[in-house]
gemmi code that builds the backbone of each chain (N, CA, C; Angstrom):
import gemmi

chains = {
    "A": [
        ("UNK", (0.850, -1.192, 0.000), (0.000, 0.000, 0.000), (0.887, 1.245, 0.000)),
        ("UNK", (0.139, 1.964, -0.916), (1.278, 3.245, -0.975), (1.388, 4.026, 0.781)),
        ("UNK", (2.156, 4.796, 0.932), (2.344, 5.104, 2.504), (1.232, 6.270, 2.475)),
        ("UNK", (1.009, 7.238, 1.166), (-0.033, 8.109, 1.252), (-1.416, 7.915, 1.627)),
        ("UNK", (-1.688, 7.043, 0.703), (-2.721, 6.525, 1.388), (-3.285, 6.758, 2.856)),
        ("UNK", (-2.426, 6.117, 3.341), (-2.387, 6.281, 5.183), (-2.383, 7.320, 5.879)),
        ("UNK", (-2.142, 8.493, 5.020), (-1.542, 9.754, 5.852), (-2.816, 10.572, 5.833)),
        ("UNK", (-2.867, 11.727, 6.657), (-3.484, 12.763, 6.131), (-2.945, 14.203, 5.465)),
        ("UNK", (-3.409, 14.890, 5.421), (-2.824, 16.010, 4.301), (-1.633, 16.804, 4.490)),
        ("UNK", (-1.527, 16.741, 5.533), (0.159, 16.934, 6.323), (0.942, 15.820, 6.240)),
        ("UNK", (1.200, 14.644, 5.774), (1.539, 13.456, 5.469), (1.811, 12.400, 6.796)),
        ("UNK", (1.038, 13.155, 7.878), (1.216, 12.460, 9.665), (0.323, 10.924, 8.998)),
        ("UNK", (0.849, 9.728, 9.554), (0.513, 8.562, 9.782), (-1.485, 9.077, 10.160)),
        ("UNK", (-2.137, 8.484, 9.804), (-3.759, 8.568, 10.775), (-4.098, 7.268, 10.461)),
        ("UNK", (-4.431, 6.712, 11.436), (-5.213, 5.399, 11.737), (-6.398, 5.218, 10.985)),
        ("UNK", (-7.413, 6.035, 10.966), (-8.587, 6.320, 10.679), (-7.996, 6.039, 8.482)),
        ("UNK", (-7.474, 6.765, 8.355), (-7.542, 6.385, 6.901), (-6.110, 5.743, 6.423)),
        ("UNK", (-5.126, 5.180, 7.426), (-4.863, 3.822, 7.633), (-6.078, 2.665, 6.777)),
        ("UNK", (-7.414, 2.682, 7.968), (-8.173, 1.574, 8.112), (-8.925, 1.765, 6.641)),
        ("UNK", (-9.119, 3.185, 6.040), (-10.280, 3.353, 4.814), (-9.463, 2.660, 3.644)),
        ("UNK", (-8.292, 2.900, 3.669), (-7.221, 2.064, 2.133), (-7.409, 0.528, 2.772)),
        ("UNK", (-7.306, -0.044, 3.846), (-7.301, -1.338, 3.819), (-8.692, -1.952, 4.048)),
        ("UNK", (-9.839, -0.923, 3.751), (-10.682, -1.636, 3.496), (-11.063, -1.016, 1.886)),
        ("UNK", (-10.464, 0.019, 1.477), (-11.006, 0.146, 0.326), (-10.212, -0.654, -0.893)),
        ("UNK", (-10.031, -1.701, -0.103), (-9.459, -2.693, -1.402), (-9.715, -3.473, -2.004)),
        ("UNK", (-10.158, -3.907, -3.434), (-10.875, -5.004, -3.471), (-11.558, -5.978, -3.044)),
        ("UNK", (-12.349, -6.521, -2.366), (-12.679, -7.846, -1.745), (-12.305, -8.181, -0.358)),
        ("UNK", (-11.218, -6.933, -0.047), (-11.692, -6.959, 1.478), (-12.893, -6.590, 2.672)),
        ("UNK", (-13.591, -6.233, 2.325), (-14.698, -5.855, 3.419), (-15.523, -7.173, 3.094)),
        ("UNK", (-15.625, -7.491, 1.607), (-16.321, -8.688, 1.642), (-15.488, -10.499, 2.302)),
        ("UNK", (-14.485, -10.311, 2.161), (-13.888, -11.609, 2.846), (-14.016, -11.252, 4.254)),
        ("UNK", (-13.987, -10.212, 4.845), (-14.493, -10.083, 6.671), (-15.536, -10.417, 6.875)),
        ("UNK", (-16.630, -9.505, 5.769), (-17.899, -10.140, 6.298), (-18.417, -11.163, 5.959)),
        ("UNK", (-18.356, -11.845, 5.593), (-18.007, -13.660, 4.793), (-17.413, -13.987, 6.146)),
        ("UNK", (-16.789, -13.849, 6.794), (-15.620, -14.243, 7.761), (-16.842, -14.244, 9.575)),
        ("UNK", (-17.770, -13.229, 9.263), (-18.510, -13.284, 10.314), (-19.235, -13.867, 11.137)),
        ("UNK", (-19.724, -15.036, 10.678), (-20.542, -15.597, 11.224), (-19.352, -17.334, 11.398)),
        ("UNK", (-18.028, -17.356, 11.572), (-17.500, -18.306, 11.629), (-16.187, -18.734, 10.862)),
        ("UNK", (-15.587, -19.837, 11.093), (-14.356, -20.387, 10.474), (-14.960, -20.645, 9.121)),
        ("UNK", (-14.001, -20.986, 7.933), (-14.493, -21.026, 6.736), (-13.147, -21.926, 6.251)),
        ("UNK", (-13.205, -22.907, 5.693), (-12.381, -23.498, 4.728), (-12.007, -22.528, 3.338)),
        ("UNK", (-11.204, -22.852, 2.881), (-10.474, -21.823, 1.841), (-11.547, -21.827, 0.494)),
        ("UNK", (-11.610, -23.456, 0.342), (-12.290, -23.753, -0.892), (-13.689, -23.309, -0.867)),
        ("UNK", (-14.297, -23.251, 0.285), (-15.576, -22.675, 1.038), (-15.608, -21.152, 0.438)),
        ("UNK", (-14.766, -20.450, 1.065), (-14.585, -19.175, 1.146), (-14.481, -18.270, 0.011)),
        ("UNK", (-13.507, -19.337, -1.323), (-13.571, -18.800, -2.609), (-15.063, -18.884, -3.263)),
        ("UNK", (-16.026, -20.043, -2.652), (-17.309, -20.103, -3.253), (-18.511, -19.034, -2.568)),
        ("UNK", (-17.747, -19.035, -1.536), (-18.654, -17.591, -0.894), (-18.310, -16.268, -1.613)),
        ("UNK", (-17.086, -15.987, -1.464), (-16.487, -14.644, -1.390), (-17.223, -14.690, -3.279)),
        ("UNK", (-17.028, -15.489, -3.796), (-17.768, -15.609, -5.748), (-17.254, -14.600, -6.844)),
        ("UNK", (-16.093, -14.976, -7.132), (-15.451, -14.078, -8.280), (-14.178, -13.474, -7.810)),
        ("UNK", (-13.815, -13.606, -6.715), (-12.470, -13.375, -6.564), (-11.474, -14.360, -6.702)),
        ("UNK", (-10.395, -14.030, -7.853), (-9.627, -15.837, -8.085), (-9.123, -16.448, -6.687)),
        ("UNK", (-8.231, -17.312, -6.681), (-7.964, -18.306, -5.846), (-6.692, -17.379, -4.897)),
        ("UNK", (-6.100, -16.866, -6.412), (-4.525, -16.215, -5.676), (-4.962, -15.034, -5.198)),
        ("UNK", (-5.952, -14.482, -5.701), (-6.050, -12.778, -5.214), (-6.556, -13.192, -3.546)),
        ("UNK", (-7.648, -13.894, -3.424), (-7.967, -14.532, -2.397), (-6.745, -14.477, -1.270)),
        ("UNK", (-6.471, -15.863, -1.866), (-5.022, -15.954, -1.176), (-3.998, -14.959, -0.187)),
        ("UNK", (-3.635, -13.581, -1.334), (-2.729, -12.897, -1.584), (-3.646, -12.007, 0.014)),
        ("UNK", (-5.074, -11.673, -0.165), (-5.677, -10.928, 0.355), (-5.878, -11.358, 2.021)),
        ("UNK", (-6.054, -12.501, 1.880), (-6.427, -13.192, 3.490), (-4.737, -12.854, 3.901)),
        ("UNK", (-4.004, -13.511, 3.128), (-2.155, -13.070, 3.695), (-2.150, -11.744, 4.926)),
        ("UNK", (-2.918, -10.996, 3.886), (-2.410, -9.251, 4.045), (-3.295, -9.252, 5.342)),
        ("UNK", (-4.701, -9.784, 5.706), (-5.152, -10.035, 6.331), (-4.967, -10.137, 7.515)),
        ("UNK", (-4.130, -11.571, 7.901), (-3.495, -12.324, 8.416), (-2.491, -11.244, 8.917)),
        ("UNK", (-1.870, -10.754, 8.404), (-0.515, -10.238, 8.918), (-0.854, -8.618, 9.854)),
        ("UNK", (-1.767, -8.423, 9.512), (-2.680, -7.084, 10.001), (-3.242, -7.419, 11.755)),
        ("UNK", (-3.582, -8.863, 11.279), (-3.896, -9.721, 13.079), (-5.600, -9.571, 13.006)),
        ("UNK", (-5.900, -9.778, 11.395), (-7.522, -9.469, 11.395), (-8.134, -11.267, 11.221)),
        ("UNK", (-7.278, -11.747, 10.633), (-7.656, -13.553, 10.340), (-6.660, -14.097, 10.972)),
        ("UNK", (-7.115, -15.158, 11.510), (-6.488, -16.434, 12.007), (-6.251, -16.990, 11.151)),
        ("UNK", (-5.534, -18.093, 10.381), (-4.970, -19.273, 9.554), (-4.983, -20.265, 10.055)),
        ("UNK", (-5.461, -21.247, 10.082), (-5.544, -22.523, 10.601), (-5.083, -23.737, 9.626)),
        ("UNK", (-4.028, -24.221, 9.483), (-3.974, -25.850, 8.761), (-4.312, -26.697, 10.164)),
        ("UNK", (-4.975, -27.758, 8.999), (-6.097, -28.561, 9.809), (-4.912, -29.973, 9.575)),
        ("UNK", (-4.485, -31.033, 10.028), (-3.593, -31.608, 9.542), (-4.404, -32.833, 9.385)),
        ("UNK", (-4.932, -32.878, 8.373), (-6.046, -33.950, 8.470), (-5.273, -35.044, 6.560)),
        ("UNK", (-5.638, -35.830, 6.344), (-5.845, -36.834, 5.298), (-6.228, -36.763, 4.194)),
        ("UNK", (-6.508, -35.433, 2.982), (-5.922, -34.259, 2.671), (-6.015, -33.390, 3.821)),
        ("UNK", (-4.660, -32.650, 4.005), (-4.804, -31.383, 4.565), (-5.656, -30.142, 4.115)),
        ("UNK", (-6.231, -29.408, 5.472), (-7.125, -28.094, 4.944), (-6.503, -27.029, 5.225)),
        ("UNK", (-6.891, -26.032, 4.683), (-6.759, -24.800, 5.548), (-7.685, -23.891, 5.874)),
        ("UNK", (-8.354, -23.439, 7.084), (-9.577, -22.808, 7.659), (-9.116, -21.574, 7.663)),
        ("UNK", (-10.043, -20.676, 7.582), (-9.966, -18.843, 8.709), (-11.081, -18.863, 9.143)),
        ("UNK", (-10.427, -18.278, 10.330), (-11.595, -17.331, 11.061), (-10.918, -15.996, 11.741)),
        ("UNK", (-12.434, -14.747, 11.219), (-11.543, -13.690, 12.036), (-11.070, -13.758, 14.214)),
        ("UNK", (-9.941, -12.999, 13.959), (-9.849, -12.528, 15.531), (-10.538, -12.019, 16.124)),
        ("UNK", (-10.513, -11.529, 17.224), (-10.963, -10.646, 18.144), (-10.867, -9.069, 17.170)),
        ("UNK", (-10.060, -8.784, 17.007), (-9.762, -7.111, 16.624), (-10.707, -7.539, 15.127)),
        ("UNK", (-10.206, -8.760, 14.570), (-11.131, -8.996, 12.958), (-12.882, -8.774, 13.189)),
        ("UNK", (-13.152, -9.140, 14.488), (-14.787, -9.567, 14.676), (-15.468, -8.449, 14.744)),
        ("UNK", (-14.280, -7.242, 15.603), (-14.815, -6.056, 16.110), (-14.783, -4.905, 14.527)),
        ("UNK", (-13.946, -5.364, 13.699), (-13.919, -5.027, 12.318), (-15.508, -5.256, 11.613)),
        ("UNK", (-15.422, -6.894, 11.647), (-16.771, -6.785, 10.915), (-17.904, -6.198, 11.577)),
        ("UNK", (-18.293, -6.043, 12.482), (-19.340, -5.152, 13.201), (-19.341, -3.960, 12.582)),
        ("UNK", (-18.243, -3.187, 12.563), (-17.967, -1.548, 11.664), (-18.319, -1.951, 10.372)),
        ("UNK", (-18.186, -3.275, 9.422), (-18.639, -3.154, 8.170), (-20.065, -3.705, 8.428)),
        ("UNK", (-20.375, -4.073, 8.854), (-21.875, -4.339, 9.192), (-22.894, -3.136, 9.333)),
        ("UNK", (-22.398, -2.282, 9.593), (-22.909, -0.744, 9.530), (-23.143, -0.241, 8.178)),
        ("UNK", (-21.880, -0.533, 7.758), (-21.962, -0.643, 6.070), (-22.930, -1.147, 5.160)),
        ("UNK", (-22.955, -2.211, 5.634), (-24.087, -3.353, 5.091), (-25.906, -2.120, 5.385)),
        ("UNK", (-25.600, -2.237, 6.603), (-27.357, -1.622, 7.256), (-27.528, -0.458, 6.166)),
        ("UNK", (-26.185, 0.044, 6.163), (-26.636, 1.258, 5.250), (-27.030, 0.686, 3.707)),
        ("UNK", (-26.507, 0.116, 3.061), (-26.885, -0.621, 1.752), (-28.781, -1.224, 2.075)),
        ("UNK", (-28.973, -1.867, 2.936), (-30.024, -1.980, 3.063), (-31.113, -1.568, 3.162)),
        ("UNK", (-30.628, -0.184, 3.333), (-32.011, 1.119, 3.711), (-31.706, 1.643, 2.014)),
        ("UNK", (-30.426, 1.389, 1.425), (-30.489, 2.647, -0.091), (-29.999, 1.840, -0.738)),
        ("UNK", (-29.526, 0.647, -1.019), (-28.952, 0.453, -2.457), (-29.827, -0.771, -3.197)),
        ("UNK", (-30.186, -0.411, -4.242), (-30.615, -1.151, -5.190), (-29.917, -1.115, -6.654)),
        ("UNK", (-30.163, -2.506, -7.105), (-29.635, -2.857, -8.216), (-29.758, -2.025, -9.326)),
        ("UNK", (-30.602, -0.821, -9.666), (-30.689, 0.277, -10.311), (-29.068, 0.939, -10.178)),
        ("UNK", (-28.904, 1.099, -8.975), (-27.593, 1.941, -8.251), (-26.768, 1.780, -8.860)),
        ("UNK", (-26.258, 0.614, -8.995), (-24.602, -0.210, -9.655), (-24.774, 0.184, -10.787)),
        ("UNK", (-25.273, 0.613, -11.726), (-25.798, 0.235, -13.332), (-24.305, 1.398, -13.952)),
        ("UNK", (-24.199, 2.209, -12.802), (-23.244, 3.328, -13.108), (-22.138, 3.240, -12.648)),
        ("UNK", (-21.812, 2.198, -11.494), (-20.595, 2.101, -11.157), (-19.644, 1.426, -11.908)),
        ("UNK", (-18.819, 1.951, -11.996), (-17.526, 1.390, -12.969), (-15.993, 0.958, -11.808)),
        ("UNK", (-15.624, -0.224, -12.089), (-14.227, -0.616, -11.564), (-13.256, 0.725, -12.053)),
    ],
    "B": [
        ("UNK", (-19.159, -2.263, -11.991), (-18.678, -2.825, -11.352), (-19.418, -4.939, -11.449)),
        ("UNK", (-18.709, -5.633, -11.382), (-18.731, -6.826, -11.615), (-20.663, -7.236, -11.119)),
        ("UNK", (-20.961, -7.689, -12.186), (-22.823, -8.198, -11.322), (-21.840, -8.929, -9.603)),
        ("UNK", (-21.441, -10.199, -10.266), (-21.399, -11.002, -8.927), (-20.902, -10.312, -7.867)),
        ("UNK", (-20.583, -9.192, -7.787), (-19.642, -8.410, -6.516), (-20.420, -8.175, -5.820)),
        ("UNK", (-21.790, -7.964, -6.395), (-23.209, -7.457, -5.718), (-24.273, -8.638, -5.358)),
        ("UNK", (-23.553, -9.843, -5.577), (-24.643, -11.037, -5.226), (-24.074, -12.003, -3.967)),
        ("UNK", (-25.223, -12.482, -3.924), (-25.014, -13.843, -2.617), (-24.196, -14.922, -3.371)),
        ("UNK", (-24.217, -15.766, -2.275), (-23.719, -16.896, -2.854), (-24.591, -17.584, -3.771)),
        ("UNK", (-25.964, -17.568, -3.803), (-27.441, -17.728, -4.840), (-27.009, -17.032, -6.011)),
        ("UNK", (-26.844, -16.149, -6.369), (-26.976, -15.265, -7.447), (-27.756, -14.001, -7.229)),
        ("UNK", (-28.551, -14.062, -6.211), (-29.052, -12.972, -5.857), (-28.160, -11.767, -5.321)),
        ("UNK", (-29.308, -10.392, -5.804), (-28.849, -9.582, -5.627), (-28.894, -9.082, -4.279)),
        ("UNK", (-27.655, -8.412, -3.443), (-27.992, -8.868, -1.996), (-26.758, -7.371, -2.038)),
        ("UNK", (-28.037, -6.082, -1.198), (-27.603, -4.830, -0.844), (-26.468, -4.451, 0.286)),
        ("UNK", (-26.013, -5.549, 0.859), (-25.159, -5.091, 1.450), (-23.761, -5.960, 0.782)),
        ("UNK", (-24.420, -6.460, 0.229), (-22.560, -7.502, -0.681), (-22.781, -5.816, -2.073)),
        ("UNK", (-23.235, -5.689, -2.008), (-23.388, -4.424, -2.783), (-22.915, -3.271, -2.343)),
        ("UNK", (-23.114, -2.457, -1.695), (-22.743, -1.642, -0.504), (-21.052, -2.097, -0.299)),
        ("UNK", (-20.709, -2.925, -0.105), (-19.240, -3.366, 0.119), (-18.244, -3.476, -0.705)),
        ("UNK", (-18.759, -3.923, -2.086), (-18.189, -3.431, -3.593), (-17.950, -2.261, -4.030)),
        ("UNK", (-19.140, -1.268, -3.730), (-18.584, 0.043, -3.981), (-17.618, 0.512, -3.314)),
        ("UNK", (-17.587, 0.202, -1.836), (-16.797, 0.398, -0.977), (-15.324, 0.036, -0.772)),
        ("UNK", (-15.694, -1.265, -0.895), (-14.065, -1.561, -1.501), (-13.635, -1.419, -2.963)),
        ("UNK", (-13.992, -0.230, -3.578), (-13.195, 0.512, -4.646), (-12.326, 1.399, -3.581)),
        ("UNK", (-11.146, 1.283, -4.442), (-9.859, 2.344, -3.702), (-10.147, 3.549, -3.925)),
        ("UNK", (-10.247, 4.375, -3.032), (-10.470, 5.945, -2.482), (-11.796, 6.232, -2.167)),
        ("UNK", (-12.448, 5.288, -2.697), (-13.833, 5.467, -2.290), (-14.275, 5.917, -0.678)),
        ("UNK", (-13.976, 4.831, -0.028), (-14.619, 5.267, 1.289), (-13.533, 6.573, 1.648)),
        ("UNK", (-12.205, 6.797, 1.557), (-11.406, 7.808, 1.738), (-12.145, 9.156, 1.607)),
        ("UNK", (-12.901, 9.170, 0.031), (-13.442, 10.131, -0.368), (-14.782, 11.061, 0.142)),
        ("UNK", (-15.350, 9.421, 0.759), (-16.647, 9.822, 1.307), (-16.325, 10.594, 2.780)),
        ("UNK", (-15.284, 10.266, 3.253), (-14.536, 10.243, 4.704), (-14.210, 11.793, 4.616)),
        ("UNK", (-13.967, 12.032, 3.528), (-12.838, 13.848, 3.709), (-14.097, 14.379, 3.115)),
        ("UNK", (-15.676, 14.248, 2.507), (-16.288, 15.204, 2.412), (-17.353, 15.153, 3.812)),
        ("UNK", (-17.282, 14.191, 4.757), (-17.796, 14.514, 5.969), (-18.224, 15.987, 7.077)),
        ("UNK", (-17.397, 16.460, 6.270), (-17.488, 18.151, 6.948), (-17.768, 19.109, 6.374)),
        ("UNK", (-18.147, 18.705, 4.794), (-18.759, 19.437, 4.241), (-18.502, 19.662, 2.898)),
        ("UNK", (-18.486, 20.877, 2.065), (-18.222, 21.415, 0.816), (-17.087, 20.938, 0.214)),
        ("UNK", (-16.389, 20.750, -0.436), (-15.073, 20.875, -0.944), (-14.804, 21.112, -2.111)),
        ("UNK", (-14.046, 21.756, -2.871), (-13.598, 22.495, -3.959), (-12.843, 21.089, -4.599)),
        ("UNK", (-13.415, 20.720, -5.862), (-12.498, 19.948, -6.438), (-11.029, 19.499, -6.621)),
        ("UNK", (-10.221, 20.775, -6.764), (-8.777, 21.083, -6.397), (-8.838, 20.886, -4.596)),
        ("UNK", (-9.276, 21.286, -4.177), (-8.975, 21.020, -2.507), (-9.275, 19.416, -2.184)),
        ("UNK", (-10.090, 19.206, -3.012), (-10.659, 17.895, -2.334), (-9.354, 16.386, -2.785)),
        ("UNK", (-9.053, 17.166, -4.051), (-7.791, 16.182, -4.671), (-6.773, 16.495, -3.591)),
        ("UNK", (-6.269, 17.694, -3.085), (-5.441, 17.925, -2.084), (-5.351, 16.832, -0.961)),
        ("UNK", (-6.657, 17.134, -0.651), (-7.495, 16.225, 0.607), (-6.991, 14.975, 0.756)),
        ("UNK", (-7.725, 14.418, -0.698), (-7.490, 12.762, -0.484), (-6.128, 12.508, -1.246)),
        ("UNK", (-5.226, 13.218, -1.647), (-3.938, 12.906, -1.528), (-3.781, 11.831, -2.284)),
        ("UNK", (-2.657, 11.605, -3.580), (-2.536, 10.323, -4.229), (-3.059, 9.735, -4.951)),
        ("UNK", (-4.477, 10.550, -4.932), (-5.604, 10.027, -6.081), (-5.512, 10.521, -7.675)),
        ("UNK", (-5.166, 10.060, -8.631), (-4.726, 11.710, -9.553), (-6.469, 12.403, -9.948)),
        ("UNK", (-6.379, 13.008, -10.655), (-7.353, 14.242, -10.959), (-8.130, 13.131, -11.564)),
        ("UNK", (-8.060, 12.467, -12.837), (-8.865, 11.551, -13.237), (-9.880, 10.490, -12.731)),
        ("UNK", (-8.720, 9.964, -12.079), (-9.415, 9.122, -11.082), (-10.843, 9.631, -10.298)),
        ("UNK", (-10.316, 10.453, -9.473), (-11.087, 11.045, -8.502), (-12.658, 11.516, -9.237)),
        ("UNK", (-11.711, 12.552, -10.638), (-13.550, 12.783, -11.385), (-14.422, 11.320, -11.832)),
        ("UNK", (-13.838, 10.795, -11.695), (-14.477, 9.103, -12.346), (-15.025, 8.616, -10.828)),
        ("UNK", (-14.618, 8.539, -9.988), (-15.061, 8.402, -8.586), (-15.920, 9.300, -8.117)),
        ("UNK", (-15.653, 10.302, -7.768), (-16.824, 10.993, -7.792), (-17.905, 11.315, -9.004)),
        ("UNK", (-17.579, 11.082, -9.681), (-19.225, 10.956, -10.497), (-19.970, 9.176, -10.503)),
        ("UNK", (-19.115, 8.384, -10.253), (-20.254, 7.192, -9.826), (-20.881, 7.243, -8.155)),
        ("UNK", (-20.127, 8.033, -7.673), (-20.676, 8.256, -6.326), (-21.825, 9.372, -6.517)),
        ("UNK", (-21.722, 10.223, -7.661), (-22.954, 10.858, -7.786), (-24.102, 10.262, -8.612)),
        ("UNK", (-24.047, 9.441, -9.288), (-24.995, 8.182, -9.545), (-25.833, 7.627, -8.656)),
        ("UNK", (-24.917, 7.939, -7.886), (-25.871, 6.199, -6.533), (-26.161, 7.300, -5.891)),
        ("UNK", (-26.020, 8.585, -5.233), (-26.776, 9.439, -5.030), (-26.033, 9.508, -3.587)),
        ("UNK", (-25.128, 9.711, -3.391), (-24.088, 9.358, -2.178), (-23.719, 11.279, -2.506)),
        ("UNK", (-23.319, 11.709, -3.333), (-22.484, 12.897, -3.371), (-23.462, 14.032, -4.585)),
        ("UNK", (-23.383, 15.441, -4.082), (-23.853, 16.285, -4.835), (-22.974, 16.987, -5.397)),
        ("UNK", (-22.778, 17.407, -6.698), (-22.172, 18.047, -7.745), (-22.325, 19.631, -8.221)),
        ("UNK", (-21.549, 20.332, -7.691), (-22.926, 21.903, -7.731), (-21.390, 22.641, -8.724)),
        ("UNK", (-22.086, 23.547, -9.623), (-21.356, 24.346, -10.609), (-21.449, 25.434, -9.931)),
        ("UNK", (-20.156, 26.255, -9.685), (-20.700, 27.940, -9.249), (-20.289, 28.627, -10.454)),
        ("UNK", (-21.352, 29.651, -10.582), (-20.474, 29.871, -12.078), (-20.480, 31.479, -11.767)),
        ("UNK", (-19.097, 30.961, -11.602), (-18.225, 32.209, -10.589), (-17.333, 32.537, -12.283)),
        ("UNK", (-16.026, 33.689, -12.044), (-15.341, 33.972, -13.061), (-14.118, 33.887, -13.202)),
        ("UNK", (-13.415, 32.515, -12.337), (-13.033, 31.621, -13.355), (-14.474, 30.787, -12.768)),
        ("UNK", (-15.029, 29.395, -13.553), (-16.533, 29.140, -12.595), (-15.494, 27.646, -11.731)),
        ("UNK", (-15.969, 27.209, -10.737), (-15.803, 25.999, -10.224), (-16.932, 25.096, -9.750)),
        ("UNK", (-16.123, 24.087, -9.417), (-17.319, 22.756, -9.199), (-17.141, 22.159, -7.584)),
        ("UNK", (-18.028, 22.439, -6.672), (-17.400, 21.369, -5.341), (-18.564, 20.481, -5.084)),
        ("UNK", (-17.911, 19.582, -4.479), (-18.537, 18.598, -4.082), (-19.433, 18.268, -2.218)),
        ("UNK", (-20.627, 17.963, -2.211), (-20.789, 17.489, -0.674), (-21.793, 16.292, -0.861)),
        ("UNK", (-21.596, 15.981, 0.360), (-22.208, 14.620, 0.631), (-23.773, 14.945, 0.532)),
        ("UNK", (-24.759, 14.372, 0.003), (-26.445, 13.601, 0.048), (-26.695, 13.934, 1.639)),
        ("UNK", (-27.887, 13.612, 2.056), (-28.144, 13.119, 2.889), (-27.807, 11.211, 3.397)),
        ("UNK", (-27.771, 10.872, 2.075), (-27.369, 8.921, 2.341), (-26.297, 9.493, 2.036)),
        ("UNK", (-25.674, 10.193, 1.770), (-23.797, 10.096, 1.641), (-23.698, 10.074, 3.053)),
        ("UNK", (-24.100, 11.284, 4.119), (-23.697, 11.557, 4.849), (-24.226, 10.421, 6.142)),
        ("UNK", (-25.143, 9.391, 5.573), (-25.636, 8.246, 6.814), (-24.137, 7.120, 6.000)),
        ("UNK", (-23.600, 7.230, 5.114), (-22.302, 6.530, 4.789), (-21.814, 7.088, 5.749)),
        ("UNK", (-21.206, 8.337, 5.502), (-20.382, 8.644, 6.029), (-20.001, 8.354, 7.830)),
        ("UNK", (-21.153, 8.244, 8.133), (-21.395, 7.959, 9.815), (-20.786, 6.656, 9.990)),
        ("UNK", (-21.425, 5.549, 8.789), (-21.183, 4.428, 8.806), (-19.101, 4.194, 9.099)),
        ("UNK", (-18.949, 4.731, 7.918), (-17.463, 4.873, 7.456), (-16.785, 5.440, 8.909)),
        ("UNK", (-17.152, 6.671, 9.361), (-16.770, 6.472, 11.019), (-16.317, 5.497, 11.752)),
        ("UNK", (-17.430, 4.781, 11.572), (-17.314, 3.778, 12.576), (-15.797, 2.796, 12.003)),
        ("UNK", (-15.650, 2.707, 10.908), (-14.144, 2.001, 10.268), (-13.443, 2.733, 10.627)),
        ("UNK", (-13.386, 3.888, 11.237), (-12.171, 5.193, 11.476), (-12.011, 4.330, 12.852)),
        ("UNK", (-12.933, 4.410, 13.660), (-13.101, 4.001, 15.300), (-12.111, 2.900, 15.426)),
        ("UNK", (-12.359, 2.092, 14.728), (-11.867, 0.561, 14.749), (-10.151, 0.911, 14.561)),
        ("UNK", (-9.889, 1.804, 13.340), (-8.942, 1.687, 13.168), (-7.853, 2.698, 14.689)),
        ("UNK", (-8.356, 3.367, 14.782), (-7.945, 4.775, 15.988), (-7.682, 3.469, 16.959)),
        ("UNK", (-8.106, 2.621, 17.262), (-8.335, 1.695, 18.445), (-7.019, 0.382, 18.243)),
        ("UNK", (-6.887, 0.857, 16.851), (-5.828, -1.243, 16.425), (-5.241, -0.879, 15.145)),
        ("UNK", (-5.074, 0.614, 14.255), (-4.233, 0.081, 13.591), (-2.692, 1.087, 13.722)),
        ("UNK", (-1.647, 0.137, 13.621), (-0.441, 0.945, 13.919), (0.381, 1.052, 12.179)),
        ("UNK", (1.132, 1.779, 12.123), (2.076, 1.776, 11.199), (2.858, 0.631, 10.504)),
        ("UNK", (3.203, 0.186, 11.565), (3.389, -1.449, 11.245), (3.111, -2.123, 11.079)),
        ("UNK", (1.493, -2.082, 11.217), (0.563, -3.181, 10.432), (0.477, -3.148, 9.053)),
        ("UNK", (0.999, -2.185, 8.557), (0.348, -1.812, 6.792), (1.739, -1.889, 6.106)),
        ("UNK", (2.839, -2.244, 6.887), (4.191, -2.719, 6.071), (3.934, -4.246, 5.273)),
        ("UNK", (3.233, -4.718, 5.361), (2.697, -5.847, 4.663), (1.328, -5.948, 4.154)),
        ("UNK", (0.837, -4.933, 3.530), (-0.108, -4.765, 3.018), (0.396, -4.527, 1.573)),
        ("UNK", (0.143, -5.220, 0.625), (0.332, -4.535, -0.821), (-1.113, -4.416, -1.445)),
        ("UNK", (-1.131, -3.769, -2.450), (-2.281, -3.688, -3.742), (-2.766, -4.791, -4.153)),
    ],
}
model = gemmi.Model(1)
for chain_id, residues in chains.items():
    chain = gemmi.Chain(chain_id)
    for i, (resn, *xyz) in enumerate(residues, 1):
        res = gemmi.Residue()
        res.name, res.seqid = resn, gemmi.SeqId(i, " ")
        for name, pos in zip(("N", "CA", "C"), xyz):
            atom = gemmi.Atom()
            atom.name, atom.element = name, gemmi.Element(name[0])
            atom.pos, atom.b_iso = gemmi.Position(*pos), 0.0
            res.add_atom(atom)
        chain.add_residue(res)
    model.add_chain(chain)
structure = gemmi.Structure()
structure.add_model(model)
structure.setup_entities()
């Protein structure tokens, strides 16, 4: 992540938009809240999360992971798995995007997107 | 932006996996975050959110004025300019988006985002 990102207009470190670049990233707010209601197998998770490839996935839970928002779990089983589930600091995350969500629920309809562009 | 970004694991269309797509576009929630207080002058507002180039940002803010999140006002002053403020649903985002500030003010450090890439 670029370091700007993070800063505010004086280029001081801020937490607050720290947190807006690492959620305004692709498919992260949606792999947390996917992540909410429990542990998730990987292969699970790519069929939830639906259209994000395997590696971006991957690449994304990593960044995740290293932030202290997902747990990683290998399961050492007969094929081996690998599970997530968010942390403590991850759980208290998805609650803040869950706000997110409430708000989509009171205003966004499929009309809405028709204009949004990647 | 992608149909499936906005659906369940069904295929259905599901407003808060919606809500979270827009959101996790990069600068997006940033953007919604720095017009929280009000007006901003196009040139100021690029200032603001820092890193975004000029393009970008007009392409971002005009799908955010689509979905009806942000208002677009011409002054037609002599040179004329354009600023931007939040809706009334911009500004129940914006509350929302708070609450991701909270989280972060509370857990994220500098050193968490040394392993964050794009």
């Amino acid at each position: 992540m670029e370091p700007k990102l993070a800063q505010d207009r004086d280029g001081q470190f801020c937490p607050t938009r720290a947190t807006l670049a690492l959620v305004g990233q692709k498919w992260v707010p949606r792999i947390v809240y996917e992540l909410r209601d429990g542990t998730h197998r990987f292969n699970d998770l790519a069929t939830t999360v639906g259209g994000c490839n395997s590696r971006t996935l991957r690449d994304r839970l990593r960044a995740l992971e290293e932030v202290g928002i997902v747990d990683r779990n290998e399961v050492a089983t007969n094929p081996p798995w690998v599970e997530y589930a968010l942390t403590p600091r991850g759980l208290e995350l998805a609650e803040a995007i869950e706000q997110l969500g409430a708000w989509g629920q009171r205003h966004m309809t499929p009309e809405m997107l028709s204009g949004v562009t990647e």
